[in-house]
C-alpha positions in Angstrom: -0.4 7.5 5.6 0.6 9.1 2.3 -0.3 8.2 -1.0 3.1 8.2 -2.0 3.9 5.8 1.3 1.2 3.3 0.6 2.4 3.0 -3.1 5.5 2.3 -2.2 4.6 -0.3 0.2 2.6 -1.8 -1.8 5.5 -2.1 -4.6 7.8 -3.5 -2.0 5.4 -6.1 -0.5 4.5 -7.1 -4.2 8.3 -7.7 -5.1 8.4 -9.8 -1.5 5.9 -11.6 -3.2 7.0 -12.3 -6.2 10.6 -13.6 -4.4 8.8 -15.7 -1.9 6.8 -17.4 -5.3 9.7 -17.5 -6.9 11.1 -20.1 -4.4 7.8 -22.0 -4.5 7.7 -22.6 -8.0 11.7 -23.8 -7.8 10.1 -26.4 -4.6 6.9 -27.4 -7.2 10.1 -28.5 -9.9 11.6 -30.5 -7.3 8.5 -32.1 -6.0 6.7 -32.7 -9.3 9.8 -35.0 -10.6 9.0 -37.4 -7.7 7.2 -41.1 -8.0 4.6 -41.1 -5.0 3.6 -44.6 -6.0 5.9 -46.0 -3.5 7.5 -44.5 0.2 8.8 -40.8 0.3 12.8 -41.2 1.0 14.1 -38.7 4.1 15.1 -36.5 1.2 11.6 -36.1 -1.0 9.9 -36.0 2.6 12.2 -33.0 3.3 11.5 -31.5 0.2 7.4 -31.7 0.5 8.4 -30.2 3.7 9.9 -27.1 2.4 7.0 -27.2 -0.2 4.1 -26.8 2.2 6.3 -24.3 3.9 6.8 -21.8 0.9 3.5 -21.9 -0.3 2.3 -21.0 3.6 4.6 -18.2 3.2 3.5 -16.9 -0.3 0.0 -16.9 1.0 0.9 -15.3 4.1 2.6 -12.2 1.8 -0.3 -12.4 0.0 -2.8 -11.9 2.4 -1.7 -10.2 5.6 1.0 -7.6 3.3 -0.1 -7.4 -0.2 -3.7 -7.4 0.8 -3.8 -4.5 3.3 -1.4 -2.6 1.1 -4.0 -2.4 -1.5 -6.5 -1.5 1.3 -4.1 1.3 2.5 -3.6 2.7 -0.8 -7.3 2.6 -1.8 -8.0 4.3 1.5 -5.0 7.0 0.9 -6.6 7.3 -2.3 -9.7 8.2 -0.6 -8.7 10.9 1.5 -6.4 12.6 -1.1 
């Protein structure tokens, strides 16, 4: 691969990133308001739900894309 292809990978998997955390801060504003002294109702349950499920996401963009973009580009780097 290119060095010119791995940057822009990398720029595109960073942006993914930043979309994906961008939704799992807006989940962490919704969660944080709630009282967990007491029983979840359907809706906060649904809500940690989506939570979990974000931040699962975010780390998967993290890892497995932005991760081995870096590696890509360091190694296109290499061989330039």
């Amino acid at each position: 691969m290119k060095e010119s292809q791995s940057i822009k990978i990398l720029y595109e998997n960073i942006d993914m990133l930043q979309k994906a955390n961008s939704w799992l801060i807006k989940s962490f504003g919704i969660c944080k308001k709630y009282d967990l002294s007491g029983e979840l109702s359907e809706e906060q349950f649904e809500s940690y739900e989506i939570l979990s499920s974000r931040f699962g996401c975010v780390v998967d963009i993290l890892f497995n894309k932005v991760s081995r973009s870096i590696a890509y580009y360091e190694f296109a780097e290499m061989t330039s």
